[in-house]
N, C-alpha and C positions, 0 to 999 in steps of 0.2 A: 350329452354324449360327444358332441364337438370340441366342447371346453374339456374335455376331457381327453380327448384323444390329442388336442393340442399340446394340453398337459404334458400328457406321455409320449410325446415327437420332442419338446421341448426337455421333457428327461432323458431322450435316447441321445439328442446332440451333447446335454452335459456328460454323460457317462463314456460316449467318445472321446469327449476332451480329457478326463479325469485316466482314462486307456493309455493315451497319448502319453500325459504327464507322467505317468506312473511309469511304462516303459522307456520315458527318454531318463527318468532318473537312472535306471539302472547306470546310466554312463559316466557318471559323476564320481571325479574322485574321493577316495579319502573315505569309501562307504567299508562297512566292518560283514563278516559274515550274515551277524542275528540281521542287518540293516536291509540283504536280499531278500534274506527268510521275509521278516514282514510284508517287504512290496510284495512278494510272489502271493502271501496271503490277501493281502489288498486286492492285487491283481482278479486273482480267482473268485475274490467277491464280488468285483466292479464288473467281470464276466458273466458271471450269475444273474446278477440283477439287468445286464442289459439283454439278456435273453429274456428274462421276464418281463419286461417292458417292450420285443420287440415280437412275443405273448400275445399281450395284452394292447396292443394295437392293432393286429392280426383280428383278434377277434371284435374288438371295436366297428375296425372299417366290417366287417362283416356282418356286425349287427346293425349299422347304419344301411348298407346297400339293401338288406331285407327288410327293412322297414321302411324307404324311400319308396323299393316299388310294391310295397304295402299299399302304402299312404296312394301314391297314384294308381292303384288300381282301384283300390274304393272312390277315390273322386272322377273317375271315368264312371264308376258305376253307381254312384250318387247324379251324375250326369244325365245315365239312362232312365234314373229313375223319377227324374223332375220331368223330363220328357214324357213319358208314360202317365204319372199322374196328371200332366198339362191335355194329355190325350184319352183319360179316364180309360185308360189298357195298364197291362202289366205286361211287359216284357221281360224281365230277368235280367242278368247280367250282360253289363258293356259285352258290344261284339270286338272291340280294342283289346279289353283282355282276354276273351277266350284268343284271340289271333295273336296276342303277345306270350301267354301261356304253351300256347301248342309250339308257335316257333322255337323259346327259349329248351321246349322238351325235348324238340328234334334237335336243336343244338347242341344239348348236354350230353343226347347220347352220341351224339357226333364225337363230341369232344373225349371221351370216357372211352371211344374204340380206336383213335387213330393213336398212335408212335413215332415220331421221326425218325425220318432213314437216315444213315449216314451219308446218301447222297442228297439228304432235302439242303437247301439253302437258307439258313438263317433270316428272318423280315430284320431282327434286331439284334447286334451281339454289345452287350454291355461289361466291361471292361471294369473289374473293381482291383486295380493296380495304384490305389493313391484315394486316401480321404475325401469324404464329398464329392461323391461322383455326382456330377448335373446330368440327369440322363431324360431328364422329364420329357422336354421338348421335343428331343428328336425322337421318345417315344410317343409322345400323343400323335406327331406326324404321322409316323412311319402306322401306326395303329390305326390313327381317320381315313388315313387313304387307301389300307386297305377295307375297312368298313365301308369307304363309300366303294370300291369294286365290289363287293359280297359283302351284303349286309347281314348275310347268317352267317359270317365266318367265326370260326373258331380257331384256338391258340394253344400254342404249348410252349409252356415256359419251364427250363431247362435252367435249374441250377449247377452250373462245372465246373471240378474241383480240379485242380494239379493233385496227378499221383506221384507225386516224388516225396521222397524225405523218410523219417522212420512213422513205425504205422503209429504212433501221437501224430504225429505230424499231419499224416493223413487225415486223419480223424479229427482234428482241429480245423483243416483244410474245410474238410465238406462240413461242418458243422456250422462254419464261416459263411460259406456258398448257400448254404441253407434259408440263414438270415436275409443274405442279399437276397435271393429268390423270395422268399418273402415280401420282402420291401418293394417289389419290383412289382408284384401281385398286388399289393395293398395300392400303389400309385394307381397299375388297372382299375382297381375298382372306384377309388377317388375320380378318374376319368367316364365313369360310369359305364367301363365294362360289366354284364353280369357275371357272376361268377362264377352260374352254370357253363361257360363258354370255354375259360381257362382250366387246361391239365396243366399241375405242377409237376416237375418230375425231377430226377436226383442223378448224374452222370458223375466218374472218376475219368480224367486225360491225362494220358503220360505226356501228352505236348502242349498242354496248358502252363505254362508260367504263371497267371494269376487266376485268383477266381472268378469267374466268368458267369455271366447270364443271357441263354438265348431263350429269342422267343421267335415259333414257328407257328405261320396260319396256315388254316386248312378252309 
């Protein structure tokens, strides 16, 4: 599942580039009507597909994160259980994972009731106005430090779209925003957020210029 999801990180940066290339042709002289018509077809396919691939890594990192603390919860409680038969008792399951279970449950519903106000303050506002955004860093920062203040905190991550232009446009916009919010969530959970902890959510700003992703603790 790794070599895979690699895979399909490594097919989402080609399909940028093939994005890129495809729209800077349009600029090129000496091209004939039929020559837009194709690109635009090109286009909407190269479109297509990297929605699908950015799919299919969504749910990747997702079936990785539940299996991870799969895996670790039965080797806690293969732990209790070597303990037990070394003490000819049975006790049942790790008390690590019932305490890891009950917290992550109070967190999810934590997370699943709260909303940002328009007066909360953003922990992180990421900025997608230019190709390859590096946002990794200063997001694990900004995320560990708040974890280490509240270790049951929860997030909201806030995909924002610019409402200007005609309503395609709009709708390209957040569709756009959508993906990054995504991506932005998938890096969470590669940092081993859980995923009960993160609310996604979807906003239109008439004073945004570019698509934007905040993420707000609780």
């Amino acid at each position: 599942m790794t070599k895979l999801s690699n895979d399909a990180a490594d097919s989402a940066a080609f399909g940028q580039y093939l994005l890129s290339a495809v729209q800077a042709t349009y600029g090129l002289s000496g091209a004939v009507e039929s020559d837009h018509v194709r690109l635009e077809v090109l286009e909407d396919d190269v479109l297509q597909t990297m929605v699908s691939i950015d799919r299919l890594m969504t749910d990747l990192s997702q079936d990785m994160n539940r299996q991870n603390i799969y895996v670790n919860n039965e080797r806690q409680n293969m732990t209790t259980l070597s303990l037990a038969i070394k003490n000819g008792e049975l006790y049942g399951s790790s008390l690590a994972t019932r305490a890891f279970t009950q917290t992550e449950t109070l967190a999810r519903a934590e997370a699943q009731s709260s909303v940002p106000k328009a007066s909360d303050r953003p922990l992180v506002i990421i900025r997608f106005d230019r190709p390859n955004v590096q946002y990794q860093q200063a997001l694990y920062n900004a995320v560990s430090q708040a974890l280490s203040r509240k270790p049951t905190a929860t997030f909201d991550l806030v995909a924002i779209s610019p409402q200007r232009g005609t309503a395609a446009q709009i709708a390209l916009n957040a569709s756009a925003a959508k993906r990054n919010g995504e991506a932005v969530l998938r890096s969470l959970r590669d940092m081993g957020v859980p995923s009960g902890r993160v609310q996604m959510l979807a906003q239109e700003s008439p004073s945004a210029t570019a698509n934007e992703v905040h993420l707000y603790v609780h």
